[in-house]
KOLTOR-336158 format. One record per residue (C-alpha): residue number from 1; x, y, z. Coordinates in nm, 2 decimals, padded with zeros to 4 digits. Last residue first. Layout:
N
- nr, east, north, up
- NUM, X, Y, Z
...
This chain:
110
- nr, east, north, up
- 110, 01.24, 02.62, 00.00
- 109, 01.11, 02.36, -00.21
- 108, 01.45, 02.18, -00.25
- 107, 01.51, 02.11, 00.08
- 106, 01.21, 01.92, 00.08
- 105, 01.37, 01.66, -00.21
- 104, 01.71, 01.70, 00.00
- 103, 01.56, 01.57, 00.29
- 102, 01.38, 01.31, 00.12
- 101, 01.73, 01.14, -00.06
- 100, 01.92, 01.16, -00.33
- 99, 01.69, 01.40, -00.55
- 98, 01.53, 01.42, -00.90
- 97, 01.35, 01.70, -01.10
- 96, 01.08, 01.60, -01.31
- 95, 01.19, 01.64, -01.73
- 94, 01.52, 01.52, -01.76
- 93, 01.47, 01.22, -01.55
- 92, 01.16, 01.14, -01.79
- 91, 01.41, 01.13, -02.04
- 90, 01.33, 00.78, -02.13
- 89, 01.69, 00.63, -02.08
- 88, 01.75, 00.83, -01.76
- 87, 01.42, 00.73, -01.60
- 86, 01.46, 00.36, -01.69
- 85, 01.81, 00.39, -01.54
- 84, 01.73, 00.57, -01.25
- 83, 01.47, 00.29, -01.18
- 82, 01.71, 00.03, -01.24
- 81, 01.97, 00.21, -00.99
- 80, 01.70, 00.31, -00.74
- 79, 01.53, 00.63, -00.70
- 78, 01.59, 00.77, -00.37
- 77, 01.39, 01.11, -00.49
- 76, 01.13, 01.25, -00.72
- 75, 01.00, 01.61, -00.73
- 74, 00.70, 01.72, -00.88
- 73, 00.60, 02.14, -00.90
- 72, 00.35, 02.35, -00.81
- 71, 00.20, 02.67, -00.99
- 70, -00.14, 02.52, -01.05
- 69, -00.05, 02.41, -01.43
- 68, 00.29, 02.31, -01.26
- 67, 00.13, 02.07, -01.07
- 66, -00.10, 01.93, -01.40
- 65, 00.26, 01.92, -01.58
- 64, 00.44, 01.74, -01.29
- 63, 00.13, 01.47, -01.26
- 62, 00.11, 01.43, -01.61
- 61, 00.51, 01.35, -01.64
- 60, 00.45, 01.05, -01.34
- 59, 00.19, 00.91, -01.49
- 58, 00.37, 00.90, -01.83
- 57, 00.62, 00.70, -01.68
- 56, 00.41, 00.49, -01.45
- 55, 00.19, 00.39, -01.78
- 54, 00.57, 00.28, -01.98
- 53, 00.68, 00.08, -01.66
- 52, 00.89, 00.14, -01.34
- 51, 01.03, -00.06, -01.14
- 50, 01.18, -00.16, -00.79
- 49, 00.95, 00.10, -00.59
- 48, 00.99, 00.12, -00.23
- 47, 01.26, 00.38, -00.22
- 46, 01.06, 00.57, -00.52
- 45, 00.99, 00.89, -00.29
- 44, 00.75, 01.10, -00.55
- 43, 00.78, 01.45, -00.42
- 42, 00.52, 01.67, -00.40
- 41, 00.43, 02.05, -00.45
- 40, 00.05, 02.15, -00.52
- 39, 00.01, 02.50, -00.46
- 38, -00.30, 02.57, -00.21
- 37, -00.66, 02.44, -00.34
- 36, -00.83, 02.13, -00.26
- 35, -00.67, 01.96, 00.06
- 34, -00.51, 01.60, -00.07
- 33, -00.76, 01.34, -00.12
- 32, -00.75, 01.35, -00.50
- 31, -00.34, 01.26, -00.49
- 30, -00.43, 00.89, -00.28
- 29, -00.71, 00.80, -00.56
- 28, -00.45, 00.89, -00.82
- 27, -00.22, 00.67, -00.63
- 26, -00.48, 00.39, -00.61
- 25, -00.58, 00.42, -01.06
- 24, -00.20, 00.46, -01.14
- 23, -00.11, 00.10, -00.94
- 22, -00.25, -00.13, -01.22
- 21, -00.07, 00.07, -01.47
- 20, 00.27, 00.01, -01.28
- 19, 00.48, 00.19, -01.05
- 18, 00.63, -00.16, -00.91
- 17, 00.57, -00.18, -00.52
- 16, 00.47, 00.04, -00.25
- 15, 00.46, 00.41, -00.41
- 14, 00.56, 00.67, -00.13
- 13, 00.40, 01.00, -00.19
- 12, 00.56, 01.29, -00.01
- 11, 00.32, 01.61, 00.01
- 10, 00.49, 01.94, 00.05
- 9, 00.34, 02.25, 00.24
- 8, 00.47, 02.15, 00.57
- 7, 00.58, 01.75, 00.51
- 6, 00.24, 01.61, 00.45
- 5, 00.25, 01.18, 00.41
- 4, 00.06, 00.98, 00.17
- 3, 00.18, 00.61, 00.18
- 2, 00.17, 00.31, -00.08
- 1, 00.00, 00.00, 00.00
């Protein structure tokens, strides 16, 4: 089950499992019940997630442009090696900023 945690202003979701099409549907679920309004800034923390497929991919770029749309912004951080690799070969990486570690990820919003 993946985790929805508030950090201040920032919201830290923390996939459980492969970020997969089957997943998209619960983590969209998990984004709606955030408070309405406010500027949505998140970071994706990918330490529990040991892939990622083609559907997580383009989940992951809608979320940052719909964000960004409201004046937010996505982050994603502790991304492992496969992971970074599937990011880095898609240019997904390029595209949503990417972290270390959580603390940097919140860092970065200030």
């Amino acid at each position: 089950m993946s985790r929805l945690d508030r950090h201040g202003a920032v919201t830290v979701l923390r996939p459980a499992g492969p970020l997969r099409a089957e997943a998209i549907e619960g983590l969209d679920n998990q984004i709606a019940s955030m408070p309405p309004g406010g500027v949505p800034y998140i970071v994706i923390d990918l330490s529990e997630t040991p892939l990622i497929d083609g559907a997580g991919l383009e989940w992951i770029l809608e979320l940052d442009e719909s964000s960004c749309r409201r004046g937010g912004c996505v982050r994603i951080c502790s991304v492992g090696e496969l992971c970074r690799d599937i990011l880095r070969i898609t240019s997904v990486g390029s595209s949503v900023q990417q972290f270390d570690d959580l603390t940097a990820a919140l860092g970065s919003f200030s």
